[in-house]
C-alpha positions as CSV (number, residue, x, y, z in Angstrom):
1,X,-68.8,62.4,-9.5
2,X,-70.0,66.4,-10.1
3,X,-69.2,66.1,-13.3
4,X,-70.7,63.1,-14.0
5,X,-74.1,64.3,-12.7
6,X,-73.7,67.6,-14.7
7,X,-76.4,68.1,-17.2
8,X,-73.8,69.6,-19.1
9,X,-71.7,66.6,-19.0
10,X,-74.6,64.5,-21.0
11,X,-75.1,67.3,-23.3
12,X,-71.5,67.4,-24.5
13,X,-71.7,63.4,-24.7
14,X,-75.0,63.4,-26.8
15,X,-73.1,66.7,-29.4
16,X,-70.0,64.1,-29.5
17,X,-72.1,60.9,-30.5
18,X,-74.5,63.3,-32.7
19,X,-70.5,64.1,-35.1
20,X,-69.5,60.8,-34.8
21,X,-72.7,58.9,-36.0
22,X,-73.3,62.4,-38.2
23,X,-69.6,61.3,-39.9
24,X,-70.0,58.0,-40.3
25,X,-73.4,58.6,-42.3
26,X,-71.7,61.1,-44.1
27,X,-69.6,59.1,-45.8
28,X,-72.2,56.4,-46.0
29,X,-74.0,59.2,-48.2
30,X,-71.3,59.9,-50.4
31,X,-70.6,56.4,-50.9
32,X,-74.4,55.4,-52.2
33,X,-74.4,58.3,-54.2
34,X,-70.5,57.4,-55.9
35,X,-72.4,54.1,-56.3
36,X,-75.3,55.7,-57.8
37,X,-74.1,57.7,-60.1
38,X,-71.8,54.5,-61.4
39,X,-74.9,52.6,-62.1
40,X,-76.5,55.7,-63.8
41,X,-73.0,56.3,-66.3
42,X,-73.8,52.6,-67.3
43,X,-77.9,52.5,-67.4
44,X,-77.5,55.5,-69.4
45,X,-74.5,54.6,-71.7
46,X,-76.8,53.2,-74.3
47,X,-78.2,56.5,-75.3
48,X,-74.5,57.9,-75.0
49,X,-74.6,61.5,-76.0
50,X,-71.5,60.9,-78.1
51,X,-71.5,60.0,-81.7
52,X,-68.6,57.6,-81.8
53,X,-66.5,58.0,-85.3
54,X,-63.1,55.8,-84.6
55,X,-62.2,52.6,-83.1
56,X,-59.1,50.3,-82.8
57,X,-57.9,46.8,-81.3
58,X,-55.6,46.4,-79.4
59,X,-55.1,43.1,-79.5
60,X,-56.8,40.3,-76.9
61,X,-60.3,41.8,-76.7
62,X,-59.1,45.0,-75.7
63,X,-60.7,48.4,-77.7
64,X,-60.2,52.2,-78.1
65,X,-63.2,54.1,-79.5
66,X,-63.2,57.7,-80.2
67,X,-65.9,60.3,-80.6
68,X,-67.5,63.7,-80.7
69,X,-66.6,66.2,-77.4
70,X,-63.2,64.6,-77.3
71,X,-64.3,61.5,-76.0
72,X,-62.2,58.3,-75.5
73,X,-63.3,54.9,-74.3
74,X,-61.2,52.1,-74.0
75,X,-62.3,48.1,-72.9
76,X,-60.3,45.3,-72.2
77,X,-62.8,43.0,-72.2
78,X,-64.6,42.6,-75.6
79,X,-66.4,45.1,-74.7
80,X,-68.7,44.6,-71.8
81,X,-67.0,47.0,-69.6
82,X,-65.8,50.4,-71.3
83,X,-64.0,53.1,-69.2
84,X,-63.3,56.9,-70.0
85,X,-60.2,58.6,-70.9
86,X,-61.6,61.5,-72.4
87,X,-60.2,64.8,-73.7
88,X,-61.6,67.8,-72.0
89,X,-62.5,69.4,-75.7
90,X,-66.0,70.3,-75.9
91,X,-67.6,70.8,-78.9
92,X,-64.3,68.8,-81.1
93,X,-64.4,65.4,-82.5
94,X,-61.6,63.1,-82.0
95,X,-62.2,61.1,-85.5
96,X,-59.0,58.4,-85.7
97,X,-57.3,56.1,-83.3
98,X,-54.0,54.0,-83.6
99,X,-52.0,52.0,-81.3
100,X,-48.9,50.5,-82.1
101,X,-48.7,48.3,-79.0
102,X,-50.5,48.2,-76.0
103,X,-49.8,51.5,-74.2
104,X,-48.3,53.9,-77.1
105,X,-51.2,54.8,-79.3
106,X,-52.5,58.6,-81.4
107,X,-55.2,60.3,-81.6
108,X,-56.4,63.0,-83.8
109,X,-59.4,65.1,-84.8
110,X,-60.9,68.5,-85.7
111,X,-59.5,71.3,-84.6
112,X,-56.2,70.3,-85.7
113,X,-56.5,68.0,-82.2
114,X,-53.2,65.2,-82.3
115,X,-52.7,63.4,-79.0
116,X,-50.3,60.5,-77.7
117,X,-50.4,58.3,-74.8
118,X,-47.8,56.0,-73.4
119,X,-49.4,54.5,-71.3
120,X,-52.8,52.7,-72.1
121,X,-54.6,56.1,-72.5
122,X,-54.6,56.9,-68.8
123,X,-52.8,60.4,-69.8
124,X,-52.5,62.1,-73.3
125,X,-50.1,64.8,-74.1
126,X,-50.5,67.0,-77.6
127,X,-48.6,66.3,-80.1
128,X,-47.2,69.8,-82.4
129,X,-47.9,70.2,-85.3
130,X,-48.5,73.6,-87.2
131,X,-51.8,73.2,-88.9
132,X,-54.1,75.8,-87.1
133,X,-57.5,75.2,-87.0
134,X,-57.1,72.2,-89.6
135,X,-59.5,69.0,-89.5
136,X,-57.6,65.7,-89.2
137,X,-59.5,62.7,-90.4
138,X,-56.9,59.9,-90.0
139,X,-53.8,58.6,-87.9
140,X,-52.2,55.5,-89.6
141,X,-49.1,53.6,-88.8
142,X,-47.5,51.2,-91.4
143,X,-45.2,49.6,-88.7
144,X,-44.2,50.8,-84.8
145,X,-42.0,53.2,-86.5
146,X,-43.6,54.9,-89.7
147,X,-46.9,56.7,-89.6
148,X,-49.1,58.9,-91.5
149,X,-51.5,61.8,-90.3
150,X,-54.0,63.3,-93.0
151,X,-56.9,65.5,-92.9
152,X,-57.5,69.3,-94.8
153,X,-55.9,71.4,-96.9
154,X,-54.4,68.9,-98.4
155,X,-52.1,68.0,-95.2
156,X,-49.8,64.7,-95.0
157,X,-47.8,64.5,-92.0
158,X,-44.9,61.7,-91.4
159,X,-43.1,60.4,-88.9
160,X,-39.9,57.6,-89.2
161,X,-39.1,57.7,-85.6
162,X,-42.5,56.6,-83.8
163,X,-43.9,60.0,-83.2
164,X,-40.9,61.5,-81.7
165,X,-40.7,64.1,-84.4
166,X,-43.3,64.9,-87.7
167,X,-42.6,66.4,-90.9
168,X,-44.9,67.3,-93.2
169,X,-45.1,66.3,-96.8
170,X,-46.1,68.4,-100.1
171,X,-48.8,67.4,-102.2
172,X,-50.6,69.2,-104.9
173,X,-51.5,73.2,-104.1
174,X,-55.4,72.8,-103.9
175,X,-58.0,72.7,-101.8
176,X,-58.8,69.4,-100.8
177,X,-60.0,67.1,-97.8
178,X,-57.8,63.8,-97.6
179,X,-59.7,60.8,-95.6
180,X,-57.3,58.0,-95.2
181,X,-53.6,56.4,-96.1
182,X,-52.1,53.5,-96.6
183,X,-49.0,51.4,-97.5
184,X,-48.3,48.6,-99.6
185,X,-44.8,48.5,-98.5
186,X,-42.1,51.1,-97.2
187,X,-42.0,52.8,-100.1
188,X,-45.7,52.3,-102.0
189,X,-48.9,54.1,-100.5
190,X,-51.7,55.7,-101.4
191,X,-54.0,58.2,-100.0
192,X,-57.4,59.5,-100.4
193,X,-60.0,61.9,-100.2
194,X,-62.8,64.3,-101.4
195,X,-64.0,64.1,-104.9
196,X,-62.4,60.9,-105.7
197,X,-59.1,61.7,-105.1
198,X,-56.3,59.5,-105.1
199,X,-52.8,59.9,-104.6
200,X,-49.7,57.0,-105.4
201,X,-46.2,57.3,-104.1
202,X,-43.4,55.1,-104.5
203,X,-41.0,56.5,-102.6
204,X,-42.2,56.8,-98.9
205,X,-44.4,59.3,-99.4
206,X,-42.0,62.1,-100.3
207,X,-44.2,62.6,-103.4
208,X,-47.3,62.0,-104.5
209,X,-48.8,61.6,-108.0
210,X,-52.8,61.9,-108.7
211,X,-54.0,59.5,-110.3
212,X,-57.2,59.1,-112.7
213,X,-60.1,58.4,-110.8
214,X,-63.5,56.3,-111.9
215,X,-65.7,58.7,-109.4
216,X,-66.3,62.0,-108.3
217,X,-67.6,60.8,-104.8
218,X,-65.7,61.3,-101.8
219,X,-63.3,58.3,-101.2
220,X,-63.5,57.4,-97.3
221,X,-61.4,54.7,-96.4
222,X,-58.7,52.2,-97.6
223,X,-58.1,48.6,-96.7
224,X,-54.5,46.9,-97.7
225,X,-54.8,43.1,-97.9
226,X,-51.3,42.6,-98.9
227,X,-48.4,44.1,-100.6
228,X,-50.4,44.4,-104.0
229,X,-54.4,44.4,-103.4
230,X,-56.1,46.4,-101.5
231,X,-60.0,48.1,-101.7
232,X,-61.4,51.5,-101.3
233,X,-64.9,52.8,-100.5
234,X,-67.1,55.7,-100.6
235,X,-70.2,57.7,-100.5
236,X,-73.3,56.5,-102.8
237,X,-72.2,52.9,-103.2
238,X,-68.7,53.5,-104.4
239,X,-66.5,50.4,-103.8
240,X,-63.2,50.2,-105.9
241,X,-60.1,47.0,-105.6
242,X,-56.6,47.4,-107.1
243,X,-54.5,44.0,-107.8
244,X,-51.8,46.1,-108.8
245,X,-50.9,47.9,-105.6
246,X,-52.9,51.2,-106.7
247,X,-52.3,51.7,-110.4
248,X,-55.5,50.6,-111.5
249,X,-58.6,50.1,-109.9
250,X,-61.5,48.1,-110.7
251,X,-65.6,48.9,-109.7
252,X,-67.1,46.4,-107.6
253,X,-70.8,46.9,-107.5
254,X,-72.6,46.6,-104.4
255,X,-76.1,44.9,-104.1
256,X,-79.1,43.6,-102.2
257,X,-80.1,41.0,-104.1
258,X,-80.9,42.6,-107.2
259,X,-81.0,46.0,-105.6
260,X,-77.8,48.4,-106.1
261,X,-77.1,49.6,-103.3
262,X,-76.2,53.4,-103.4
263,X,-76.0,54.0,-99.5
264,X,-72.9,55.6,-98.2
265,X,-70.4,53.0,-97.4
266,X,-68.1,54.4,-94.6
267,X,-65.6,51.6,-94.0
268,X,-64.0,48.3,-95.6
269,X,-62.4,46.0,-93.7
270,X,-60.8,42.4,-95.3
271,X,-60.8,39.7,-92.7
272,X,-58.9,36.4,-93.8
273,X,-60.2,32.9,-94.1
274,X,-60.3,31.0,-90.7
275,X,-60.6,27.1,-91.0
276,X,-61.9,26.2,-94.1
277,X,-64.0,29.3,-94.7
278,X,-63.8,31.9,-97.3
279,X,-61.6,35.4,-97.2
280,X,-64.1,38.0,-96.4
281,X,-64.8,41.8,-97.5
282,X,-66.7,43.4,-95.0
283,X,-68.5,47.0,-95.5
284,X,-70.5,49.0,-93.7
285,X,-71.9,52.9,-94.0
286,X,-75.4,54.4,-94.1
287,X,-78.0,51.7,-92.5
288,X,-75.3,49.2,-94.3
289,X,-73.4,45.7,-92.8
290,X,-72.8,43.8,-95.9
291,X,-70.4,41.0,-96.6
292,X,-69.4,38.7,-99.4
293,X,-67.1,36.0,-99.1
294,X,-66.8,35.7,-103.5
295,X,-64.7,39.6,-104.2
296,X,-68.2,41.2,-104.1
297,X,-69.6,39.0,-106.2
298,X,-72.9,38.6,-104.3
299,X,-73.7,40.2,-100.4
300,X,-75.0,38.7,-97.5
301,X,-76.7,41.7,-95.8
302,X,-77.5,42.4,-91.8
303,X,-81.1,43.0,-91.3
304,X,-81.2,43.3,-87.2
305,X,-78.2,43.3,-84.3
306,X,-79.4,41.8,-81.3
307,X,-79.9,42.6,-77.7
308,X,-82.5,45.1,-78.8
309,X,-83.4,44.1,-81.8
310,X,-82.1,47.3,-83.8
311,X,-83.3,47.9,-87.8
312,X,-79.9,48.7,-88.9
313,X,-81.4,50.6,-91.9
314,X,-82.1,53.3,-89.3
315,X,-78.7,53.5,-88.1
316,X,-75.6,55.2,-89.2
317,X,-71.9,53.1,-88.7
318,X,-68.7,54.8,-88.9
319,X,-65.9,52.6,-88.4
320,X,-65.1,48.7,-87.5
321,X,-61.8,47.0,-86.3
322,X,-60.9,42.9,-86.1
323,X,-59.1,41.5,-83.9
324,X,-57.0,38.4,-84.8
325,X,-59.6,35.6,-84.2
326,X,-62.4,37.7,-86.2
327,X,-63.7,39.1,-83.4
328,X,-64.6,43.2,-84.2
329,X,-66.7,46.0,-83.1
330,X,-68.9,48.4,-84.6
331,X,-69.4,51.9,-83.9
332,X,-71.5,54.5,-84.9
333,X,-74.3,57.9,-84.3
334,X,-75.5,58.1,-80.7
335,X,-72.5,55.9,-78.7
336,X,-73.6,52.8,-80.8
337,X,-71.0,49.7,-80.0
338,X,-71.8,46.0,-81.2
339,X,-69.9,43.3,-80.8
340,X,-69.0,39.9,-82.5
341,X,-67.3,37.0,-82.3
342,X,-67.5,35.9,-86.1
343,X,-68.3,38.7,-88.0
344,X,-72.2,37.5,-88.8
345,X,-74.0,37.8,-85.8
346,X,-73.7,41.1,-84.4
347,X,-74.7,42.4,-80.6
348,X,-75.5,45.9,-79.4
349,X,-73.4,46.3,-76.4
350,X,-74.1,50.1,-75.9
């Protein structure tokens, strides 16, 4: 009953009840601000730092988008929820994504930067190859098991047993920057790059013969339709299709009404007819979403994407990806994602 009369007795009670309330608040604290700064990441995504130069689909709304400062963002939601997987790499740009299934996709970017996950992106490990300081600008796989890497120098890399092991592959001694690859079949691919360069094989890429070439603009990207056509595009306008799996190549002019349009195009994508709808040849580059549903006969041109009303003339796109049902994103300069479900109306999502 001393005790319990003690002034010391209700001093060490008020110290306990002081931690315990102290603790609990604490905690409180930290959980407000964790909560905090998760509604900052996403009120502040739309001005992303991050220019964002790759993207891929991995089937069933689900995305991977790659960018400057090693950045990785993946969705499985058509985008209205993105998470980061990024690469601590400051100051390097992943440029090229590719998944082959779900969980096993490549990335690649300057720097000589290759990277592999297994599992859905939520770890990366590097993947060796001896190319120094070299810039790679595109990872590509023709099937689960054969795929492509190509960037500077000229460098072509190859693998046959899904990125277990990568050889490299000769092409002419000269300077050059490659951009993109792709296969007809096993055995016939082409590949392309600065200064209108372009490359045919026909024997799984152990050679490579250049070919004459209608520009001297830099060739950026290639889309195969099928095992004989396929389109390329460029900077200033330049938009070329082949009917003969790459041996000839025919100039598609690009317009706005009347207006040639010169801007840089920076990707081509071919989406198939759905219903009773017209195939469709997708482009866009410098302030550029075109489409024409006659072989670039005439194009149908984006003026605005929704949400907030964006001049697309203003804004610089860098790559696109479809999904199976012709849904797609966009991405471009200063973390820009849009979205859509049809490939005409397109929505800024960040």
């Amino acid at each position: 009953m001393k005790l319990l009369k003690s002034p010391m007795f209700y001093i060490l009670g008020l110290v306990v009840v002081m931690i315990v309330v102290g603790y609990h608040l604490k905690h409180k604290t930290v959980e407000e601000q964790e909560g905090n700064i998760i509604r900052e990441v996403k009120k502040q995504f739309p001005n992303h730092p991050y220019d964002l130069y790759g993207a891929c689909s991995v089937g069933q709304g689900r995305y991977f988008v790659v960018g400057s400062n090693g950045v990785i963002l993946r969705s499985k939601d058509m985008g209205k929820t993105w998470n980061e997987c990024s690469l601590d790499q400051p100051g390097k740009n992943l440029i090229s994504v590719c998944f082959t299934s779900e969980d096993t996709g490549w990335v690649v970017g300057t720097s000589g930067l290759a990277y592999e996950t297994v599992d859905a992106g939520q770890n990366w490990s590097r993947v060796k190859l001896r190319i120094g300081d070299t810039c790679l600008k595109r990872v590509y796989f023709f099937n689960d098991k054969q795929g492509w890497i190509v960037g500077e120098g000229p460098v072509i890399f190859c693998t046959s047993d899904s990125g277990k092991t990568w050889q490299e592959r000769n092409i002419e001694n000269e300077m050059l920057i490659l951009n993109d690859i792709g296969f007809f079949n096993a055995n016939v691919g082409i590949t392309i790059g600065e200064t209108g360069a372009v490359f045919y094989t026909e024997d799984g890429g152990n050679t490579w013969t250049r070919q004459e070439s209608a520009t001297d603009q830099a060739l950026m990207r290639i889309c195969i339709v099928n095992e004989n056509e396929a389109w390329i595009c460029g900077l200033n306008g330049v938009l070329f299709r082949t009917e003969d799996r790459g041996k000839t190549w025919k100039s598609v002019t690009v317009t706005n009404g009347e207006t040639l349009i010169q801007d840089h195009i920076f990707n081509c994508k071919w989406i198939p007819a759905v219903g009773t709808g017209n195939d469709l040849i997708f482009l866009i580059g410098d302030g550029l979403i075109a489409r024409s549903f006659d072989l670039g006969m005439s194009w149908r041109h984006t003026q605005q994407v929704t949400n907030n009303e964006s001049d697309v003339s203003y804004l610089w796109f860098y790559d696109m990806v479809f999904d199976e049902n012709s849904g797609g994103i966009i991405v471009g300069k200063n973390g820009f994602i849009a979205f859509s479900e049809d490939a005409e109306r397109w929505e800024r999502i960040h």
